[in-house]
C-alpha positions in Angstrom: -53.5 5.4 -4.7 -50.5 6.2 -2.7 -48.1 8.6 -4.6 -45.4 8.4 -2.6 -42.5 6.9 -3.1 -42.1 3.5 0.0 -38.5 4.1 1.8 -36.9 1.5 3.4 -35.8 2.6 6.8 -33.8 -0.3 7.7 -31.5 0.6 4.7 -32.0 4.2 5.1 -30.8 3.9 8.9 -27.9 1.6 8.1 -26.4 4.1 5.3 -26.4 6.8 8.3 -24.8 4.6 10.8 -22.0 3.6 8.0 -21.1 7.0 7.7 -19.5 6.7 11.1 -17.8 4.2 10.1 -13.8 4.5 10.5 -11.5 2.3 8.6 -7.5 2.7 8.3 -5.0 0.6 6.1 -1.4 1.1 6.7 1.5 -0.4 4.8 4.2 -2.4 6.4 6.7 0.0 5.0 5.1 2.9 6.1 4.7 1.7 9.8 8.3 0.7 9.4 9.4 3.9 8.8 7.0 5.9 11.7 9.7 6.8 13.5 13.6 6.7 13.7 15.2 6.4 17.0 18.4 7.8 17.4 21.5 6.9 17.6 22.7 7.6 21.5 20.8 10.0 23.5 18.3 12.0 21.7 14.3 12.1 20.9 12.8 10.1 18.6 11.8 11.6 14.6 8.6 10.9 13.0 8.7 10.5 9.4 6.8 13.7 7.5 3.9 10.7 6.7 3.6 10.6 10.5 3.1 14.5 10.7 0.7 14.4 7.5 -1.4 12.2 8.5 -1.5 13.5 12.1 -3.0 17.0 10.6 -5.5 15.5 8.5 -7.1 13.8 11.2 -6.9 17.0 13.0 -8.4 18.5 10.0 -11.2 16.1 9.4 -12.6 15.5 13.2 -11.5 18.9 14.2 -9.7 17.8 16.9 -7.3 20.1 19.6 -4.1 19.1 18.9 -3.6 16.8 22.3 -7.1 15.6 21.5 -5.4 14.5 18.0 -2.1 12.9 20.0 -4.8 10.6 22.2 -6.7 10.2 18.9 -3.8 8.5 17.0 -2.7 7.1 20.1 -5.8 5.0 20.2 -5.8 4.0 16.6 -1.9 2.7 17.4 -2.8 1.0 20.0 -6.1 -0.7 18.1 -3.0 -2.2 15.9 -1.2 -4.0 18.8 1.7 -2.2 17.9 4.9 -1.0 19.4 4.3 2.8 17.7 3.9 5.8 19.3 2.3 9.5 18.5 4.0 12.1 18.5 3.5 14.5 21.1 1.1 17.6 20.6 3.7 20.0 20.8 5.6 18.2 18.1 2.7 18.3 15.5 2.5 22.2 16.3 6.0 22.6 16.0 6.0 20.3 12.1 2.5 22.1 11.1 4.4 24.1 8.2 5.3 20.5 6.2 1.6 18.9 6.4 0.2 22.5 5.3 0.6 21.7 1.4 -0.3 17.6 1.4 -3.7 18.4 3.0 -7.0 18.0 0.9 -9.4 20.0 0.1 -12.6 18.7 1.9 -16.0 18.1 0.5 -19.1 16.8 2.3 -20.4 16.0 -0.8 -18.1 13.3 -1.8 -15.8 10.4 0.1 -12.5 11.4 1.6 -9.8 9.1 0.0 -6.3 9.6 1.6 -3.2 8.1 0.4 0.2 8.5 2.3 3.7 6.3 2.3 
């Protein structure tokens, strides 16, 4: 008699592939309030959510911080929408505000995120 326990691989390999799997909700309001153009000449302001959420994805994938501009870039772009990043130097220049909103990170448990 066979005392081990019979895996099944097909699930087994499906649960590792799912834990590459990316998924991102955003609220109208908060892509409504990504950035503020001004009024004249001037740059653009991201909203601190903007900023936040830049720096956990930094945080999370480990990402260089122009790594993390292309990154959210890419994610903007997935959306069809009009939205920019902010530029690398900005996200360095903003770190101090996202310092206290970011998690604690576990690889034990889920990463829920909630910003806007």
């Amino acid at each position: 008699m066979n005392s081990h326990a019979k895996r099944n691989c097909t699930q087994y390999n499906q649960n590792l592939v799912n834990r590459g799997s990316l998924t991102f909700w955003f609220d109208e309001e908060c892509l409504k309030s990504w950035v503020k153009q001004p009024e004249g000449k001037g740059r653009p302001s991201f909203s601190r959510t903007v900023i936040q959420l830049g720096w956990l994805l930094r945080t999370i994938y480990r990402l260089l911080l122009r790594a993390l501009q292309g990154f959210l870039q890419s994610i903007l772009n997935m959306l069809i929408t009009p939205l920019t990043s902010p530029n690398y130097t900005l996200f360095s220049k903003r770190a101090a505000e996202a310092a206290d909103a970011l998690p604690t990170l576990s690889r034990a448990r889920p990463i829920e995120i909630g910003l806007c």
